[in-house]
GUGU-707868 format. One record per residue: residue in one letter; x, y, z of N, C-alpha, C in turn. Coordinates in steps of 0.02 Angstrom, whole numbers, plus 50000, padded with zeros to 5 digits. Layout:
N
AXYZXYZXYZ
...
# end
This chain:
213
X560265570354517559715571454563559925570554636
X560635568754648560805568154724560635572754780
X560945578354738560855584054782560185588154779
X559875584854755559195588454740558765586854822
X558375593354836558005591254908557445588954906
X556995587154951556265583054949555945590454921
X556155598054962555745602554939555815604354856
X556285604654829556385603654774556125599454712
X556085595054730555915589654691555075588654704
X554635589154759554215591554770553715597454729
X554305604054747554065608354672553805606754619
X554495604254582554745604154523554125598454498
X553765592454551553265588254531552845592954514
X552635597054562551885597854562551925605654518
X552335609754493552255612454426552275610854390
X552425602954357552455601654306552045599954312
X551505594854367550725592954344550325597954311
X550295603654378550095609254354549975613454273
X550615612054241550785613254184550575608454129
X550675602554128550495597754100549525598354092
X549155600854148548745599254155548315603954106
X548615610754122548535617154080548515616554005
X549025614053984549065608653925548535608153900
X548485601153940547805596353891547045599553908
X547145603653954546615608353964546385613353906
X546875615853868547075621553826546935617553757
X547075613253749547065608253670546645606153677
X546035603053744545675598453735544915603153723
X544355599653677543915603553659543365598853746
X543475594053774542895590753811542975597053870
X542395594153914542095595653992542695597554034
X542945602154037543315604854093543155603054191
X542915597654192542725595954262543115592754303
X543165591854378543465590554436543585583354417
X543215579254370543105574554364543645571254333
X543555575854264544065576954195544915578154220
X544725582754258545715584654277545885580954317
X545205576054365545755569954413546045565054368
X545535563254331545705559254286546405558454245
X546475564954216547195566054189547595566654235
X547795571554282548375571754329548345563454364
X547755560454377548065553254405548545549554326
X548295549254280548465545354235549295548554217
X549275555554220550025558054211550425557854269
X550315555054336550535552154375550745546854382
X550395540854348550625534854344551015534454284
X550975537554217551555538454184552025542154216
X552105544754245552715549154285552955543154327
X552805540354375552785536054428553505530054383
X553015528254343553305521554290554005524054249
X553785529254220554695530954187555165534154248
X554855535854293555445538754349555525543854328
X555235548054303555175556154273555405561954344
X555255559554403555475563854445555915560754512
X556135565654551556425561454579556135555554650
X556525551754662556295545554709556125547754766
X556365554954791556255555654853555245558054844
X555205558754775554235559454802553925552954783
X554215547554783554035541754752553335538654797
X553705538554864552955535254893552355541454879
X552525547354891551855553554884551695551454812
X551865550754801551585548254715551125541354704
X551595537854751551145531754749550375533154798
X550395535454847549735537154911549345539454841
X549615547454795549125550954789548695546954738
X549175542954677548725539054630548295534054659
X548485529154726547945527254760547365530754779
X547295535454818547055541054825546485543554760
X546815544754712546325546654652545955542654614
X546215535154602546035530154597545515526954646
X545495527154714544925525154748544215530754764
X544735537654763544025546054768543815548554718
X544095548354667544015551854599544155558254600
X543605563354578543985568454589543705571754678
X543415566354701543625568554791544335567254794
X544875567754787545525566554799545995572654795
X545355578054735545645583254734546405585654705
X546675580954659547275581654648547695588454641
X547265591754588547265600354581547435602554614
X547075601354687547105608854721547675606954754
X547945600054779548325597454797549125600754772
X549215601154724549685602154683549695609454683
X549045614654648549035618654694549415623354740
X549175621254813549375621554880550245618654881
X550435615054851550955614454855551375617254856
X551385619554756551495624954709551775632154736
X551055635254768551085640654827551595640554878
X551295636454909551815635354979552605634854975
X552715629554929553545627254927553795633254898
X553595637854858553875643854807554065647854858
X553495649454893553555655654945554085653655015
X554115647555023554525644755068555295642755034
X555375643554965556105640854946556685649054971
X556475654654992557025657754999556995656955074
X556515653655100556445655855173556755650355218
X557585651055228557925646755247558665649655317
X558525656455306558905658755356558505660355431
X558735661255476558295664255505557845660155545
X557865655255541557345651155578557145650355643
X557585649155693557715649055764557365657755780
X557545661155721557215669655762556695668055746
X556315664655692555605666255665555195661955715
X555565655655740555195650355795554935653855863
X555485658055900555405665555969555045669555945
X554925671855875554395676255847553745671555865
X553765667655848553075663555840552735662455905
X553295658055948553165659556020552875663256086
X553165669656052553105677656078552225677956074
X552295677455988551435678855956551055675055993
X551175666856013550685662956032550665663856100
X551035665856144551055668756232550505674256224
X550855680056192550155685056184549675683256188
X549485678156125548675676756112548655671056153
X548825671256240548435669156295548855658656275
X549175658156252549635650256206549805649756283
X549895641656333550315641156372551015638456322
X551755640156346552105641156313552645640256351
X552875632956346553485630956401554075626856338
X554685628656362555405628256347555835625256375
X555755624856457556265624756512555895618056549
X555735613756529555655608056548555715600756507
X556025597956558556235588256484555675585156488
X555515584756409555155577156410555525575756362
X555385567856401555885563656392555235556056429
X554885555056420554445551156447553725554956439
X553215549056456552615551756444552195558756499
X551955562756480551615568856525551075569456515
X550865571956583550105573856548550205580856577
X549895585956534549725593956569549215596756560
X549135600156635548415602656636548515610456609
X548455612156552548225620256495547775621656530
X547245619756560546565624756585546385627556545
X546085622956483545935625356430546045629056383
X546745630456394547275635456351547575631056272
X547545634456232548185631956188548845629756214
X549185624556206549825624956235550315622856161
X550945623656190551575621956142552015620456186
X552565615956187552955611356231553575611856177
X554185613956204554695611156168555115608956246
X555465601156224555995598956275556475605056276
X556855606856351557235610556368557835609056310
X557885603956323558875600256280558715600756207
X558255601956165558185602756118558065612256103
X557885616356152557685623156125558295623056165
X558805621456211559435624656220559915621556179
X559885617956162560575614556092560595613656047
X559725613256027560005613055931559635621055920
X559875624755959559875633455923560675637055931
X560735639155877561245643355875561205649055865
X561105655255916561045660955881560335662455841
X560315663055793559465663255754559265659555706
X559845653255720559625645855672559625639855699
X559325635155668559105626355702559535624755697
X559905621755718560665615155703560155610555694
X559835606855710559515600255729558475602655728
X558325595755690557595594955695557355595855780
X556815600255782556505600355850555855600355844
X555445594955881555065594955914554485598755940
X553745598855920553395602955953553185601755980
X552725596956035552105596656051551425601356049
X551035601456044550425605856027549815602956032
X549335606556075548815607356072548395611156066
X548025613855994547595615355974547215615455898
X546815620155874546755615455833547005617155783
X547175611755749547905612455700547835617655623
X547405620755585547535621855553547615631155589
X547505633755643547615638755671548335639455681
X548615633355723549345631455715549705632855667
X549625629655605549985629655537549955635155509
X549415639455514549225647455491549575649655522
X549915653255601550355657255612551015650955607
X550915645155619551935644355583551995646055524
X551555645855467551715647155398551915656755389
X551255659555447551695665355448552155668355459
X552435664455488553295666255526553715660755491
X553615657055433553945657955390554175650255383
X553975644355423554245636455447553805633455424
X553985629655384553515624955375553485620755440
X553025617255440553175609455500552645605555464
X552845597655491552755591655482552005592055513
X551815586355465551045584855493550935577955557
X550495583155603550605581355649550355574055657
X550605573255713550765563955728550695563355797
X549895560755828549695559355876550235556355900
X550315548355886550595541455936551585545255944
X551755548555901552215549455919552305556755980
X551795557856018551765563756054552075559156108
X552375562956162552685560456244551985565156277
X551835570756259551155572256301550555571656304
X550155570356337549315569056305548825572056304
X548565571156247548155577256220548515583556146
X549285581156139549445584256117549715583156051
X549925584355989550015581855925550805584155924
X551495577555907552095581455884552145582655814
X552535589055813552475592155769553395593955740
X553635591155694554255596155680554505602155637
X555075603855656555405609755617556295608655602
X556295608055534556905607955529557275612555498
X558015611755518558445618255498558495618655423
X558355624855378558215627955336557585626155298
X557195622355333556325621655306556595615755254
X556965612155288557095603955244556705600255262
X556025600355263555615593355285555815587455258
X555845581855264555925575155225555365573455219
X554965576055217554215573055222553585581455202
X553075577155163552665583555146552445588355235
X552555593855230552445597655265551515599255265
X551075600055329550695603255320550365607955264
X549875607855224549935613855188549295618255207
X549425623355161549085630455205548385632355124
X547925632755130547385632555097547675640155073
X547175639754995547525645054925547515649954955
X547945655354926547755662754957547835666954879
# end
């Protein structure tokens, strides 16, 4: 399992819930409810959890979500959770070249649609900027000039962003990046949420996800 990635192993969890769930869905004669399938996917979670059935790198997401289902029931939503995952990581496992072009694609798109959209300035300390009520996106200069090579990331970069986020995640997911869920206290600007992207859509961490299609 060394070489195995968070996106990987990620998957490989949440089709097998998926599958598992289909299962006892398929054999079982009771109530097919939101209620019924939290119930099982939490409980085949904490058996998963306990034998180490998958790998360590989803260990804490495993631990949040059985808290999670255990305190909401089926508000916790496990399903769709898994789900959205399912979707996303599949359609994102070939999408690993190319990134640095798909990020200037994205850019391009969000200037059009009126995005303020700056590159060529450091932060490196706290800012505040006045958008005039615009969308904005912020990348540090030393980061969009050095960790790009050509039409790929060398290095995790940085977004700042302001607006509202699931509009955000809808055109990055269309141009093909996942990014990290955003994280107020770690922003340098205010008002604005950081956001990352790493080279070949390796998040170490669950990525944003993008509602069923």
């Amino acid at each position: 399992m060394s070489d195995t990635s968070y996106n990987q192993a990620l998957l490989e969890f949440a089709d097998a819930g998926l599958a598992a769930l289909a299962e006892s869905t398929a054999s079982s004669s009771s109530a097919k409810t939101p209620a019924a399938e939290s119930h099982f996917l939490c409980s085949w979670m904490v058996t998963a959890l306990k034998k180490r059935s998958f790998s360590k790198l989803i260990a804490d997401d495993l631990t949040f979500w059985i808290r999670q289902a255990r305190s909401m029931g089926a508000g916790a939503e496990l399903k769709l959770l898994l789900q959205k995952i399912s979707q996303q990581y599949h359609y994102i496992a070939d999408k690993q070249q190319g990134l640095a072009a798909s990020l200037k694609a994205m850019l391009a798109e969000l200037e059009a649609d009126d995005w303020l959209i700056i590159t060529d300035q450091e932060v490196s300390k706290k800012l505040k900027l006045d958008s005039d009520g615009h969308a904005s996106l912020i990348i540090s200069d030393d980061q969009f000039n050095q960790r790009i090579a050509g039409d790929e990331l060398l290095k995790p970069i940085t977004l700042y962003v302001r607006a509202p986020e699931p509009a955000f995640a809808a055109v990055a997911y269309k141009h093909d990046l996942l990014i990290s869920a955003g994280n107020k206290k770690a922003s340098l600007i205010k008002h604005h949420k950081a956001y990352q992207i790493w080279p070949k859509n390796l998040q170490p961490a669950l990525a944003l996800l993008q509602p069923l299609t």
